[in-house]
DOMI-106129 format. One line per 5 residues: number of its first residue (from 1); for each residue x negated, y negated, z of C-alpha. Coordinates in Angstrom, 1 decimal, decimal comma, padded with zeros to 4 digits. Last residue first. Layout:
! residues N
NUM) X/Y/Z  ...
//
This chain:
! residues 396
396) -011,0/-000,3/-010,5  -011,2/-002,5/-007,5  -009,8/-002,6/-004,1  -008,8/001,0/-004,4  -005,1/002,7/-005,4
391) -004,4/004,4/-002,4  -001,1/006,3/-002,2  000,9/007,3/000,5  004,2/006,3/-001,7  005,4/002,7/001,3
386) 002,2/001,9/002,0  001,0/001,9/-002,0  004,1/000,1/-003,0  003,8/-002,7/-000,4  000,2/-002,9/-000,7
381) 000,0/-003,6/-004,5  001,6/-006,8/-006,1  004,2/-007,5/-003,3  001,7/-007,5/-000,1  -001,7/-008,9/-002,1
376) 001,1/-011,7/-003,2  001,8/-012,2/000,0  -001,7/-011,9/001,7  -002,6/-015,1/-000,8  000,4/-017,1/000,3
371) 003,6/-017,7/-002,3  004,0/-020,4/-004,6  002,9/-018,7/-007,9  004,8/-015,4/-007,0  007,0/-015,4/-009,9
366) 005,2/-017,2/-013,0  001,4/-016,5/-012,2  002,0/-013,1/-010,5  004,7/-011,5/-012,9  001,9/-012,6/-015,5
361) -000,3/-010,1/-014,2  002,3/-007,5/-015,6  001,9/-008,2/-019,2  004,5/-009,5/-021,5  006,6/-009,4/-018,9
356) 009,7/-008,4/-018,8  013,5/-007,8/-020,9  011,8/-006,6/-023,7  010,5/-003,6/-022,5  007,0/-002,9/-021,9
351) 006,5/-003,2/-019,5  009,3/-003,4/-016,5  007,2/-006,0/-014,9  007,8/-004,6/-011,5  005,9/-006,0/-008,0
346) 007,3/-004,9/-004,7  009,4/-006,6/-002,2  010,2/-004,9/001,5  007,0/-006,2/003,1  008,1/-009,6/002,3
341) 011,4/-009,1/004,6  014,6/-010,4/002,7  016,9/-012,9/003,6  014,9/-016,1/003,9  012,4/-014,5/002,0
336) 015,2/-015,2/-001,1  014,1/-019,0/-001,7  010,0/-018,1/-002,1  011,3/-015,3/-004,4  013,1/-017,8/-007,0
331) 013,9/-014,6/-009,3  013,2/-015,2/-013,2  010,2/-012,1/-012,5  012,9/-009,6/-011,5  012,7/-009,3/-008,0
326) 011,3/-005,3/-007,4  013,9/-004,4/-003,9  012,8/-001,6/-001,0  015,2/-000,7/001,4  015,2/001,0/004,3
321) 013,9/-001,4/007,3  015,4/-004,4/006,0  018,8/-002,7/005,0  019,5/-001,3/008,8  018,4/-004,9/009,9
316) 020,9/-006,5/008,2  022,9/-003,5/009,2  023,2/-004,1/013,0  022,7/-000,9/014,5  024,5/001,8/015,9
311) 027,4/000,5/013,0  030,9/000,5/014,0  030,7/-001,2/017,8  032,4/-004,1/016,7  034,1/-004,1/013,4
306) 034,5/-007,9/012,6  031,1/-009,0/013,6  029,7/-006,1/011,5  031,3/-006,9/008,4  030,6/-010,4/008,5
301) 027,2/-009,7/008,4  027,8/-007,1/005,9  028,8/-010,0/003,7  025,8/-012,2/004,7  023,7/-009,4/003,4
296) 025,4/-008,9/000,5  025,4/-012,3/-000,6  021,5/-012,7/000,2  020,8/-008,8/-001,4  022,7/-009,9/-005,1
291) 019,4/-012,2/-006,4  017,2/-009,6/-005,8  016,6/-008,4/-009,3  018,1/-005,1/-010,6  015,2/-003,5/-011,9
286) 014,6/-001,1/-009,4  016,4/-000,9/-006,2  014,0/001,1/-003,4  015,6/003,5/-001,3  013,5/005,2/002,1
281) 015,5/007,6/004,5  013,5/007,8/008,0  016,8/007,4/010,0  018,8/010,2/008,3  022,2/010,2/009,7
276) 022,0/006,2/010,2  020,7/005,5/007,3  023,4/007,4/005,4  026,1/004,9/007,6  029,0/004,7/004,7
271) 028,4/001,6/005,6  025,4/000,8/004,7  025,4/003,4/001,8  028,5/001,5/000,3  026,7/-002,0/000,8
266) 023,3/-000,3/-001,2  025,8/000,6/-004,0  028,3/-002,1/-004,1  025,0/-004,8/-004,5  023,4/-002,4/-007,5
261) 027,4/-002,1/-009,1  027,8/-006,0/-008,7  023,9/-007,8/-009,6  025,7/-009,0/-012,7  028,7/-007,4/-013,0
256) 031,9/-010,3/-013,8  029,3/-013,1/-015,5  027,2/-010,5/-017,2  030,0/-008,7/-018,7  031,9/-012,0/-019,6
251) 029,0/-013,0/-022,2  031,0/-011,7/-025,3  030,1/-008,6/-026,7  026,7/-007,8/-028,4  024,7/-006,2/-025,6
246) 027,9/-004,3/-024,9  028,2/-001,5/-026,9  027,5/001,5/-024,6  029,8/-000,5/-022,3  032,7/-000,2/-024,3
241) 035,3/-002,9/-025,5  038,6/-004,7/-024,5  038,2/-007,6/-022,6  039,6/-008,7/-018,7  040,3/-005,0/-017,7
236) 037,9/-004,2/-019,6  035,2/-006,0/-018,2  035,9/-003,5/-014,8  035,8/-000,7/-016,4  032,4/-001,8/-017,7
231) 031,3/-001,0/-014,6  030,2/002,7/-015,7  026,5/002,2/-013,9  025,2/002,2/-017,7  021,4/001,4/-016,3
226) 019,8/-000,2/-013,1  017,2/002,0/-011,7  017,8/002,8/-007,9  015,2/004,3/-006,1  015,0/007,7/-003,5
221) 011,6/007,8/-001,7  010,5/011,4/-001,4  009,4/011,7/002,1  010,6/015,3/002,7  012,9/015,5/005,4
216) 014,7/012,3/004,5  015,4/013,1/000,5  016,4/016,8/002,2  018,9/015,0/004,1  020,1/012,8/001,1
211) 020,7/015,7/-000,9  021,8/018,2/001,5  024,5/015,1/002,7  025,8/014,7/-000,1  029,3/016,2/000,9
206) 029,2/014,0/004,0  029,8/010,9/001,0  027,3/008,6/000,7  027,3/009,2/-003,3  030,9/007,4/-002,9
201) 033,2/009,3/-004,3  035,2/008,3/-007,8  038,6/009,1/-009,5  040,9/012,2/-010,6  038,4/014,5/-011,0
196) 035,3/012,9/-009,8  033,2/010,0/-011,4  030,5/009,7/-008,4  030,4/005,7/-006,9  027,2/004,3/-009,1
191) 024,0/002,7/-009,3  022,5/005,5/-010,3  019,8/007,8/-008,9  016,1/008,1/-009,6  013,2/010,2/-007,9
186) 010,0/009,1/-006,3  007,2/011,3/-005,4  007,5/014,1/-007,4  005,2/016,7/-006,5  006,3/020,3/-008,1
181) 008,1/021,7/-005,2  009,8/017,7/-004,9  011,0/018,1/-008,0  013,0/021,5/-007,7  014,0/020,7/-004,0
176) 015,6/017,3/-005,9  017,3/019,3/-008,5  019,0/021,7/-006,3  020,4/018,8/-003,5  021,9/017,3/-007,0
171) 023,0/020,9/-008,3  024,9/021,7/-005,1  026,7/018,0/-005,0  027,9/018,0/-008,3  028,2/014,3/-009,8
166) 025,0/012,9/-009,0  022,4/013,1/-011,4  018,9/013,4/-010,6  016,2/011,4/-012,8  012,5/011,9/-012,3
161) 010,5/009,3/-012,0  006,8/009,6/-013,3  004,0/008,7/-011,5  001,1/007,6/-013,2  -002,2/006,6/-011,2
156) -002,8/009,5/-009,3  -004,3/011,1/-012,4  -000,7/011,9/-013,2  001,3/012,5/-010,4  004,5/012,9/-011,8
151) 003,3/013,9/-015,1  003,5/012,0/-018,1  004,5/014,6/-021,1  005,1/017,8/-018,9  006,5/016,1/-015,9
146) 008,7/013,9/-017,6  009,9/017,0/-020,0  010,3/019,0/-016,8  012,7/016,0/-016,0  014,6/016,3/-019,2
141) 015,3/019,9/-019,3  016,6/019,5/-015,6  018,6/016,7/-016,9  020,3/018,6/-019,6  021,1/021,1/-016,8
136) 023,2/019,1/-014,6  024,7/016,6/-016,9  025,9/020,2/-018,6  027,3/021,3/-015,7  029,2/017,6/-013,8
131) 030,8/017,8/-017,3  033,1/014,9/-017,5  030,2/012,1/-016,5  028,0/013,4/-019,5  027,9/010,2/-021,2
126) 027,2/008,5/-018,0  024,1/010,7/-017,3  022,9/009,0/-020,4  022,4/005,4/-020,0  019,0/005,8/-017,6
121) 017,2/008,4/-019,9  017,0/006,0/-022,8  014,7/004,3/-021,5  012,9/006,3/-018,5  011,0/005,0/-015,6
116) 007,2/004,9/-015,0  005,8/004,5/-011,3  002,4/002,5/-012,1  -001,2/002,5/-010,6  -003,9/000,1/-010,7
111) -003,1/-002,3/-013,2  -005,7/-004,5/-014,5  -003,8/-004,9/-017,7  -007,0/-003,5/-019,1  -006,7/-000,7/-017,3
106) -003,4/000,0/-017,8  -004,2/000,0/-021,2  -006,6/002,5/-021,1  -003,8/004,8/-018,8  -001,6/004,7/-021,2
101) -003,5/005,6/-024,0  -004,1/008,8/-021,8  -000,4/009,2/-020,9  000,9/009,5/-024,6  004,2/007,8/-025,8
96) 004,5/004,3/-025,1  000,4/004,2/-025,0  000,7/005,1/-028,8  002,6/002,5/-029,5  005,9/002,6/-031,4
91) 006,1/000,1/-034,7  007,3/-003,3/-034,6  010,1/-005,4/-034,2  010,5/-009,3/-035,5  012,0/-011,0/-032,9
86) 014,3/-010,0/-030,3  015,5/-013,3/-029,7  017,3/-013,8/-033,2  019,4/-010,8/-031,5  020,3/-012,5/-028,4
81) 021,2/-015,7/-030,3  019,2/-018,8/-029,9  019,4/-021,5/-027,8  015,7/-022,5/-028,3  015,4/-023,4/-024,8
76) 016,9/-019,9/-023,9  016,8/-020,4/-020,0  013,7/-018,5/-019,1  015,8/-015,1/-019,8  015,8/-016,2/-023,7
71) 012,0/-017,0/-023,5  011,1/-014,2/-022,3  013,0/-011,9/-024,3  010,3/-010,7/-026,5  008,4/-009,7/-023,3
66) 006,7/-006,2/-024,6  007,4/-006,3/-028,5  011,1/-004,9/-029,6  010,9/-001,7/-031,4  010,0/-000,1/-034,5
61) 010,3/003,2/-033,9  012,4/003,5/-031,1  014,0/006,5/-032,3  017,1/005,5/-030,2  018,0/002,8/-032,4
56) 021,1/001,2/-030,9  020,4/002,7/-027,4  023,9/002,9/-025,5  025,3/004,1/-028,7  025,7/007,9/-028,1
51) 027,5/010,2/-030,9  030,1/012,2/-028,7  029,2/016,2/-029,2  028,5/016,0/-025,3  025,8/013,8/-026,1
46) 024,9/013,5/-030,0  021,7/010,9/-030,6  021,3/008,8/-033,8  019,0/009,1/-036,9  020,4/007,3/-039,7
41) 021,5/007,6/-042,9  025,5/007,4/-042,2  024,8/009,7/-039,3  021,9/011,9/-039,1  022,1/014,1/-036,0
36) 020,0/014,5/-033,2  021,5/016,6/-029,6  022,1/016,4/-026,3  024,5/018,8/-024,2  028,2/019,8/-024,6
31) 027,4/020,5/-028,2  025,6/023,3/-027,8  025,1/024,3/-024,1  023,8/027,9/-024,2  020,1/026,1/-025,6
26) 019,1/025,0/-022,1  017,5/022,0/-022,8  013,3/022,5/-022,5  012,5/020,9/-025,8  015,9/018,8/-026,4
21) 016,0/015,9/-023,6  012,5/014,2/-024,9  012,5/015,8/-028,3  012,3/012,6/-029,6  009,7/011,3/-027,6
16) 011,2/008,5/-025,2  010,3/005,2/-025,3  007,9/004,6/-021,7  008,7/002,5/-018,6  007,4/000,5/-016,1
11) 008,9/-000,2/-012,5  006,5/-000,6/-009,6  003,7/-002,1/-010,8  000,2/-001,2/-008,3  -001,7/-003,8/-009,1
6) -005,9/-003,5/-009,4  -008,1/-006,0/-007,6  -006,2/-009,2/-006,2  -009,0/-012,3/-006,0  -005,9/-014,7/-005,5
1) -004,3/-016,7/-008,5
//
Protein backbone atom coordinates (compact mmCIF):
# COMPACT_ATOMS: atom_id res chain seq x y z
CA UNK A 1 0.00 0.00 0.00
CA UNK A 2 1.44 3.58 -1.05
CA UNK A 3 2.88 6.11 1.60
CA UNK A 4 -0.90 7.90 1.59
CA UNK A 5 -1.05 10.37 4.70
CA UNK A 6 -4.58 11.05 5.98
CA UNK A 7 -7.94 9.85 3.68
CA UNK A 8 -10.42 11.87 3.10
CA UNK A 9 -13.73 9.04 3.21
CA UNK A 10 -16.43 10.13 1.52
CA UNK A 11 -19.48 8.46 2.94
CA UNK A 12 -19.54 7.74 6.82
CA UNK A 13 -22.26 7.84 9.02
CA UNK A 14 -23.36 8.26 12.58
CA UNK A 15 -26.82 6.38 14.66
CA UNK A 16 -28.89 9.01 15.28
CA UNK A 17 -29.57 10.56 18.91
CA UNK A 18 -32.95 10.02 19.79
CA UNK A 19 -34.08 13.26 19.74
CA UNK A 20 -32.40 13.57 16.40
CA UNK A 21 -35.72 14.73 14.33
CA UNK A 22 -37.75 15.78 17.66
CA UNK A 23 -35.54 18.68 19.46
CA UNK A 24 -35.98 21.47 16.85
CA UNK A 25 -39.42 19.81 15.05
CA UNK A 26 -41.89 22.26 14.77
CA UNK A 27 -44.26 21.23 17.59
CA UNK A 28 -47.77 22.45 15.41
CA UNK A 29 -47.27 19.16 13.47
CA UNK A 30 -48.35 16.48 15.95
CA UNK A 31 -48.78 13.42 14.45
CA UNK A 32 -48.19 14.43 10.91
CA UNK A 33 -44.42 14.64 11.94
CA UNK A 34 -41.94 12.33 13.95
CA UNK A 35 -42.56 11.01 17.00
CA UNK A 36 -41.40 7.81 19.91
CA UNK A 37 -43.81 5.61 21.14
CA UNK A 38 -43.58 2.37 23.04
CA UNK A 39 -45.14 -0.35 21.11
CA UNK A 40 -45.64 -3.92 22.40
CA UNK A 41 -42.56 -2.99 24.89
CA UNK A 42 -40.50 -1.45 22.59
CA UNK A 43 -39.31 1.79 21.57
CA UNK A 44 -40.19 2.45 17.89
CA UNK A 45 -40.50 5.68 15.75
CA UNK A 46 -44.17 7.28 14.76
CA UNK A 47 -43.91 9.24 11.16
CA UNK A 48 -46.99 10.83 10.04
CA UNK A 49 -48.77 8.87 13.07
CA UNK A 50 -47.68 5.63 10.84
CA UNK A 51 -45.29 3.49 13.20
CA UNK A 52 -41.92 3.33 10.88
CA UNK A 53 -40.11 0.02 10.32
CA UNK A 54 -37.47 0.88 7.86
CA UNK A 55 -34.91 0.74 10.97
CA UNK A 56 -35.90 -2.41 13.02
CA UNK A 57 -34.41 -1.00 16.20
CA UNK A 58 -34.20 2.57 15.70
CA UNK A 59 -32.58 3.18 19.17
CA UNK A 60 -29.52 1.67 17.91
CA UNK A 61 -28.49 0.56 21.05
CA UNK A 62 -26.94 -2.42 20.52
CA UNK A 63 -26.07 -2.44 17.09
CA UNK A 64 -24.37 -4.35 14.36
CA UNK A 65 -20.27 -4.05 14.65
CA UNK A 66 -18.57 -1.85 11.85
CA UNK A 67 -18.13 -4.61 8.74
CA UNK A 68 -20.22 -7.43 10.21
CA UNK A 69 -21.46 -8.09 6.78
CA UNK A 70 -18.27 -8.52 5.20
CA UNK A 71 -18.11 -11.71 4.79
CA UNK A 72 -21.75 -12.07 3.56
CA UNK A 73 -21.09 -9.26 0.71
CA UNK A 74 -17.70 -11.23 -0.06
CA UNK A 75 -19.70 -13.98 -1.41
CA UNK A 76 -21.18 -15.57 1.92
CA UNK A 77 -18.70 -18.49 2.13
CA UNK A 78 -20.32 -19.59 5.25
CA UNK A 79 -23.77 -19.41 3.43
CA UNK A 80 -25.41 -18.17 6.18
CA UNK A 81 -28.51 -16.27 6.65
CA UNK A 82 -28.58 -12.40 6.62
CA UNK A 83 -29.50 -12.34 10.17
CA UNK A 84 -26.85 -15.10 11.50
CA UNK A 85 -24.53 -12.56 9.59
CA UNK A 86 -25.09 -9.76 11.70
CA UNK A 87 -23.47 -11.24 14.58
CA UNK A 88 -23.68 -10.71 17.96
CA UNK A 89 -24.59 -6.73 18.43
CA UNK A 90 -23.26 -4.48 20.77
CA UNK A 91 -23.75 -1.41 22.58
CA UNK A 92 -23.71 2.37 20.81
CA UNK A 93 -20.28 4.04 20.69
CA UNK A 94 -19.53 7.07 21.86
CA UNK A 95 -17.78 8.20 18.53
CA UNK A 96 -21.42 7.18 16.83
CA UNK A 97 -22.80 9.93 18.71
CA UNK A 98 -20.42 12.70 19.79
CA UNK A 99 -18.09 14.63 17.24
CA UNK A 100 -15.04 14.80 19.59
CA UNK A 101 -14.79 10.91 20.02
CA UNK A 102 -15.21 11.02 16.48
CA UNK A 103 -12.62 12.79 15.64
CA UNK A 104 -9.95 10.51 17.97
CA UNK A 105 -10.95 7.75 16.08
CA UNK A 106 -10.64 9.19 12.87
CA UNK A 107 -7.35 9.72 13.82
CA UNK A 108 -6.45 6.56 14.50
CA UNK A 109 -8.19 5.26 11.34
CA UNK A 110 -5.76 7.62 9.72
CA UNK A 111 -8.55 9.48 8.28
CA UNK A 112 -8.17 12.88 7.33
CA UNK A 113 -11.46 14.26 6.84
CA UNK A 114 -14.99 12.58 6.46
CA UNK A 115 -18.54 13.82 4.91
CA UNK A 116 -20.94 11.93 7.53
CA UNK A 117 -24.49 10.75 6.30
CA UNK A 118 -27.51 9.98 8.30
CA UNK A 119 -29.07 6.44 9.19
CA UNK A 120 -32.12 6.64 9.82
CA UNK A 121 -32.46 10.02 8.16
CA UNK A 122 -32.20 8.42 4.59
CA UNK A 123 -35.65 6.09 4.91
CA UNK A 124 -37.76 8.79 6.26
CA UNK A 125 -38.54 11.38 3.64
CA UNK A 126 -40.52 8.42 2.14
CA UNK A 127 -42.74 8.06 5.00
CA UNK A 128 -43.73 11.59 4.68
CA UNK A 129 -44.15 11.39 0.72
CA UNK A 130 -48.11 12.48 1.18
CA UNK A 131 -47.37 15.61 3.11
CA UNK A 132 -44.91 17.53 0.88
CA UNK A 133 -45.44 20.18 4.53
CA UNK A 134 -44.61 18.23 7.21
CA UNK A 135 -41.49 16.41 5.10
CA UNK A 136 -40.60 20.02 4.75
CA UNK A 137 -40.39 21.02 8.19
CA UNK A 138 -39.42 17.79 9.99
CA UNK A 139 -36.33 17.99 7.87
CA UNK A 140 -35.45 21.46 8.72
CA UNK A 141 -35.62 20.38 12.48
CA UNK A 142 -33.46 17.58 11.50
CA UNK A 143 -30.72 19.32 9.61
CA UNK A 144 -30.26 22.07 12.41
CA UNK A 145 -29.92 18.95 14.47
CA UNK A 146 -26.91 17.80 12.02
CA UNK A 147 -25.50 21.11 12.34
CA UNK A 148 -25.90 21.37 16.04
CA UNK A 149 -24.63 17.77 17.00
CA UNK A 150 -21.80 17.35 14.12
CA UNK A 151 -21.60 20.42 12.41
CA UNK A 152 -21.20 20.89 8.84
CA UNK A 153 -17.88 22.08 8.95
CA UNK A 154 -16.70 20.72 12.00
CA UNK A 155 -13.10 21.37 12.69
CA UNK A 156 -12.74 21.15 8.90
CA UNK A 157 -12.61 17.57 9.20
CA UNK A 158 -16.43 16.66 9.66
CA UNK A 159 -18.83 17.64 7.41
CA UNK A 160 -22.18 16.81 7.87
CA UNK A 161 -24.79 16.29 5.04
CA UNK A 162 -27.73 17.77 5.23
CA UNK A 163 -30.85 16.21 3.81
CA UNK A 164 -33.36 18.22 1.49
CA UNK A 165 -36.40 16.71 0.40
CA UNK A 166 -37.83 17.03 -2.83
CA UNK A 167 -41.44 17.03 -3.06
CA UNK A 168 -42.35 20.92 -2.94
CA UNK A 169 -40.35 22.82 -5.16
CA UNK A 170 -40.38 26.31 -2.96
CA UNK A 171 -39.37 24.56 0.28
CA UNK A 172 -36.55 22.45 -1.56
CA UNK A 173 -34.90 25.86 -3.22
CA UNK A 174 -35.76 27.21 0.70
CA UNK A 175 -33.91 24.54 2.49
CA UNK A 176 -30.84 24.63 0.49
CA UNK A 177 -30.32 28.80 0.76
CA UNK A 178 -30.89 27.90 4.53
CA UNK A 179 -27.85 25.41 4.49
CA UNK A 180 -25.76 26.92 2.35
CA UNK A 181 -26.15 30.56 4.80
CA UNK A 182 -24.83 28.38 7.49
CA UNK A 183 -21.84 26.50 5.48
CA UNK A 184 -22.96 23.31 4.27
CA UNK A 185 -20.88 22.04 1.78
CA UNK A 186 -22.68 19.02 0.51
CA UNK A 187 -26.33 18.33 0.70
CA UNK A 188 -28.33 14.97 0.13
CA UNK A 189 -31.20 14.13 -2.25
CA UNK A 190 -32.96 10.83 -3.12
CA UNK A 191 -32.72 8.68 -5.58
CA UNK A 192 -36.10 9.27 -6.64
CA UNK A 193 -38.74 10.66 -9.40
CA UNK A 194 -41.01 13.23 -6.86
CA UNK A 195 -44.30 11.38 -5.58
CA UNK A 196 -46.90 14.03 -6.80
CA UNK A 197 -50.60 13.97 -6.66
CA UNK A 198 -51.66 11.66 -8.96
CA UNK A 199 -47.97 10.12 -9.83
CA UNK A 200 -44.20 11.25 -10.01
CA UNK A 201 -41.95 14.26 -11.59
CA UNK A 202 -38.73 13.96 -12.32
CA UNK A 203 -36.51 16.12 -9.78
CA UNK A 204 -35.17 17.61 -13.34
CA UNK A 205 -38.17 19.03 -13.91
CA UNK A 206 -38.06 23.23 -15.03
CA UNK A 207 -40.08 23.53 -11.77
CA UNK A 208 -36.69 22.68 -9.82
CA UNK A 209 -34.98 24.68 -11.43
CA UNK A 210 -34.35 27.38 -8.15
CA UNK A 211 -33.05 24.47 -6.57
CA UNK A 212 -30.72 23.12 -8.89
CA UNK A 213 -29.74 26.73 -10.10
CA UNK A 214 -28.94 27.97 -6.75
CA UNK A 215 -26.94 24.36 -6.19
CA UNK A 216 -24.87 25.69 -9.40
CA UNK A 217 -24.50 29.34 -8.25
CA UNK A 218 -23.16 28.41 -5.09
CA UNK A 219 -20.73 25.40 -5.22
CA UNK A 220 -22.58 23.20 -2.93
CA UNK A 221 -22.08 19.75 -4.48
CA UNK A 222 -25.50 17.94 -4.57
CA UNK A 223 -24.96 13.77 -3.62
CA UNK A 224 -27.08 10.99 -3.88
CA UNK A 225 -27.31 8.61 -0.74
CA UNK A 226 -28.97 5.46 -1.55
CA UNK A 227 -32.04 4.82 0.91
CA UNK A 228 -35.90 3.82 0.59
CA UNK A 229 -36.00 5.37 -3.10
CA UNK A 230 -39.84 3.94 -3.10
CA UNK A 231 -38.93 1.05 -5.80
CA UNK A 232 -40.42 -1.39 -4.00
CA UNK A 233 -43.42 -0.62 -6.29
CA UNK A 234 -41.83 -2.24 -8.63
CA UNK A 235 -41.09 -5.76 -6.31
CA UNK A 236 -44.57 -5.70 -5.77
CA UNK A 237 -45.78 -6.05 -8.74
CA UNK A 238 -43.87 -9.47 -8.80
CA UNK A 239 -44.23 -10.07 -4.65
CA UNK A 240 -46.42 -8.64 -2.25
CA UNK A 241 -44.72 -6.77 0.69
CA UNK A 242 -43.31 -3.26 1.79
CA UNK A 243 -40.10 -1.80 1.36
CA UNK A 244 -39.66 -0.75 5.02
CA UNK A 245 -39.64 -4.50 5.52
CA UNK A 246 -37.62 -5.84 3.09
CA UNK A 247 -34.25 -6.88 4.43
CA UNK A 248 -36.10 -10.13 5.33
CA UNK A 249 -38.13 -10.81 2.08
CA UNK A 250 -37.12 -12.95 -0.53
CA UNK A 251 -34.03 -12.02 -2.63
CA UNK A 252 -36.17 -10.63 -5.72
CA UNK A 253 -35.72 -6.96 -4.49
CA UNK A 254 -32.03 -7.06 -5.07
CA UNK A 255 -32.24 -8.92 -8.27
CA UNK A 256 -35.16 -6.45 -9.98
CA UNK A 257 -33.42 -2.82 -8.18
CA UNK A 258 -30.10 -3.23 -7.52
CA UNK A 259 -28.15 -0.29 -8.84
CA UNK A 260 -32.00 0.67 -10.79
CA UNK A 261 -33.49 3.88 -8.91
CA UNK A 262 -29.44 5.43 -8.53
CA UNK A 263 -28.90 4.50 -12.53
CA UNK A 264 -32.83 6.08 -13.43
CA UNK A 265 -31.82 8.94 -11.48
CA UNK A 266 -28.42 10.27 -12.95
CA UNK A 267 -30.05 8.94 -16.69
CA UNK A 268 -33.23 11.13 -15.91
CA UNK A 269 -30.90 14.31 -15.12
CA UNK A 270 -28.96 13.54 -18.36
CA UNK A 271 -31.61 13.88 -20.22
CA UNK A 272 -33.71 15.84 -18.67
CA UNK A 273 -30.53 18.23 -19.72
CA UNK A 274 -29.87 19.89 -15.79
CA UNK A 275 -26.20 19.96 -16.77
CA UNK A 276 -26.84 21.58 -19.53
CA UNK A 277 -28.85 24.65 -17.83
CA UNK A 278 -26.40 24.82 -15.14
CA UNK A 279 -22.91 23.79 -16.61
CA UNK A 280 -20.88 24.02 -13.31
CA UNK A 281 -23.54 21.65 -11.39
CA UNK A 282 -21.50 18.95 -9.29
CA UNK A 283 -23.53 15.38 -8.08
CA UNK A 284 -21.77 12.76 -6.41
CA UNK A 285 -23.72 9.08 -5.92
CA UNK A 286 -23.04 7.77 -2.53
CA UNK A 287 -23.32 4.44 -1.59
CA UNK A 288 -24.69 3.02 -4.43
CA UNK A 289 -21.57 1.21 -6.00
CA UNK A 290 -20.64 1.80 -9.55
CA UNK A 291 -21.52 -1.27 -10.94
CA UNK A 292 -24.94 0.53 -12.73
CA UNK A 293 -22.66 3.70 -14.58
CA UNK A 294 -21.13 1.01 -17.53
CA UNK A 295 -24.87 -0.03 -18.54
CA UNK A 296 -26.07 3.37 -18.20
CA UNK A 297 -23.57 4.83 -20.03
CA UNK A 298 -23.72 2.58 -23.00
CA UNK A 299 -27.55 3.13 -22.78
CA UNK A 300 -27.29 6.88 -23.13
CA UNK A 301 -24.90 6.09 -25.78
CA UNK A 302 -27.46 4.66 -27.71
CA UNK A 303 -29.62 7.37 -26.74
CA UNK A 304 -27.70 9.96 -28.27
CA UNK A 305 -27.06 8.20 -31.65
CA UNK A 306 -30.70 7.81 -31.99
CA UNK A 307 -31.76 11.45 -31.13
CA UNK A 308 -29.34 13.48 -33.06
CA UNK A 309 -28.82 16.93 -32.24
CA UNK A 310 -30.82 16.37 -28.68
CA UNK A 311 -28.14 16.84 -26.21
CA UNK A 312 -25.35 20.03 -26.91
CA UNK A 313 -23.11 17.54 -25.82
CA UNK A 314 -22.58 14.05 -25.83
CA UNK A 315 -23.70 12.80 -22.45
CA UNK A 316 -20.99 10.25 -21.69
CA UNK A 317 -19.00 13.07 -21.36
CA UNK A 318 -21.87 15.29 -19.76
CA UNK A 319 -21.76 12.43 -16.87
CA UNK A 320 -17.87 12.37 -16.63
CA UNK A 321 -17.43 15.86 -16.00
CA UNK A 322 -20.46 16.11 -13.36
CA UNK A 323 -20.58 13.29 -11.56
CA UNK A 324 -18.84 11.91 -8.81
CA UNK A 325 -19.41 7.93 -7.89
CA UNK A 326 -17.88 6.14 -4.15
CA UNK A 327 -17.53 2.15 -5.64
CA UNK A 328 -18.63 0.08 -2.91
CA UNK A 329 -15.47 -1.80 -1.68
CA UNK A 330 -16.90 -5.46 -3.60
CA UNK A 331 -16.60 -3.28 -6.88
CA UNK A 332 -13.93 -4.55 -9.56
CA UNK A 333 -12.72 -0.78 -9.96
CA UNK A 334 -9.71 -1.68 -12.25
CA UNK A 335 -12.74 -3.24 -14.75
CA UNK A 336 -15.02 -0.09 -14.46
CA UNK A 337 -12.07 2.69 -15.49
CA UNK A 338 -12.94 1.66 -18.72
CA UNK A 339 -16.17 3.71 -18.27
CA UNK A 340 -15.50 5.96 -15.69
CA UNK A 341 -12.82 8.75 -15.34
CA UNK A 342 -10.42 8.09 -12.05
CA UNK A 343 -10.73 11.59 -11.05
CA UNK A 344 -14.45 11.06 -10.78
CA UNK A 345 -14.15 8.05 -7.92
CA UNK A 346 -13.85 8.78 -4.40
CA UNK A 347 -13.16 6.65 -1.44
CA UNK A 348 -16.34 5.57 1.04
CA UNK A 349 -16.28 2.95 3.68
CA UNK A 350 -19.67 3.74 4.93
CA UNK A 351 -18.19 3.21 8.71
CA UNK A 352 -19.48 2.14 10.55
CA UNK A 353 -22.38 0.40 9.23
CA UNK A 354 -22.47 -3.10 8.65
CA UNK A 355 -22.64 -3.14 5.13
CA UNK A 356 -18.48 -1.67 4.93
CA UNK A 357 -15.46 -1.72 6.14
CA UNK A 358 -14.35 -2.57 9.18
CA UNK A 359 -12.07 0.28 8.88
CA UNK A 360 -11.58 2.57 5.96
CA UNK A 361 -7.92 1.71 5.14
CA UNK A 362 -9.05 -1.60 4.36
CA UNK A 363 -11.20 -0.08 1.28
CA UNK A 364 -7.45 0.43 0.00
CA UNK A 365 -5.97 -3.05 0.49
CA UNK A 366 -9.18 -4.98 -0.82
CA UNK A 367 -10.53 -2.43 -3.55
CA UNK A 368 -7.86 -0.43 -4.97
CA UNK A 369 -5.09 -3.16 -4.48
CA UNK A 370 -4.32 -3.33 -8.25
CA UNK A 371 -4.46 0.24 -9.02
CA UNK A 372 -1.24 2.78 -9.52
CA UNK A 373 0.19 4.68 -6.54
CA UNK A 374 -1.28 8.30 -7.92
CA UNK A 375 -4.59 6.37 -8.24
CA UNK A 376 -5.18 5.45 -5.14
CA UNK A 377 -3.64 8.99 -3.76
CA UNK A 378 -6.61 10.28 -6.55
CA UNK A 379 -9.64 8.06 -5.05
CA UNK A 380 -8.55 7.99 -1.23
CA UNK A 381 -8.14 11.79 -0.76
CA UNK A 382 -7.40 14.19 -3.76
CA UNK A 383 -10.55 13.64 -5.54
CA UNK A 384 -12.73 14.60 -2.63
CA UNK A 385 -10.62 17.38 -1.42
CA UNK A 386 -10.48 18.98 -5.24
CA UNK A 387 -13.70 18.59 -5.84
CA UNK A 388 -15.17 20.36 -1.59
CA UNK A 389 -12.11 23.13 -1.56
CA UNK A 390 -10.74 21.49 1.23
CA UNK A 391 -7.18 20.69 2.27
CA UNK A 392 -6.77 17.93 4.46
CA UNK A 393 -2.54 17.94 4.75
CA UNK A 394 -0.04 15.33 3.73
CA UNK A 395 0.10 14.11 7.19
CA UNK A 396 -1.88 14.47 10.35
Amino acid sequence: MPELGPLFDFDTHYYEAPDAFTRHQDRSLGNRGVRWADVDGRRRLLIGGTVNTYIANPTFDPVARPGALYDWYRGNPRQVGIREAFGELEPVRAEYRDRDARLRVMDEQGVGATLLFPTLGVGVEEALKDDPEAAAKVFHGFNLWIDEDWGYRYRDRIFAVPCIPMLDPAAAEAELHAVVDRGALVVNVRNAPVPVPGGYRSPFDRVYDGFWGLAADSGVVVASHTGVEGYDVIVNMWEPGSEESSLFRSPLRGVLTKGRAVADFYGAALCHLVFERFPSLRMASVENGAGWVPDLLHRIDDAANRNPGYFTRHPRDVFGEHVWVTPFWEDDVPSLLRDLRVDRLVLGSDWPHAEGVAQPRDFITETLRDLTDADVRLIARDNATALLGVDVGASR
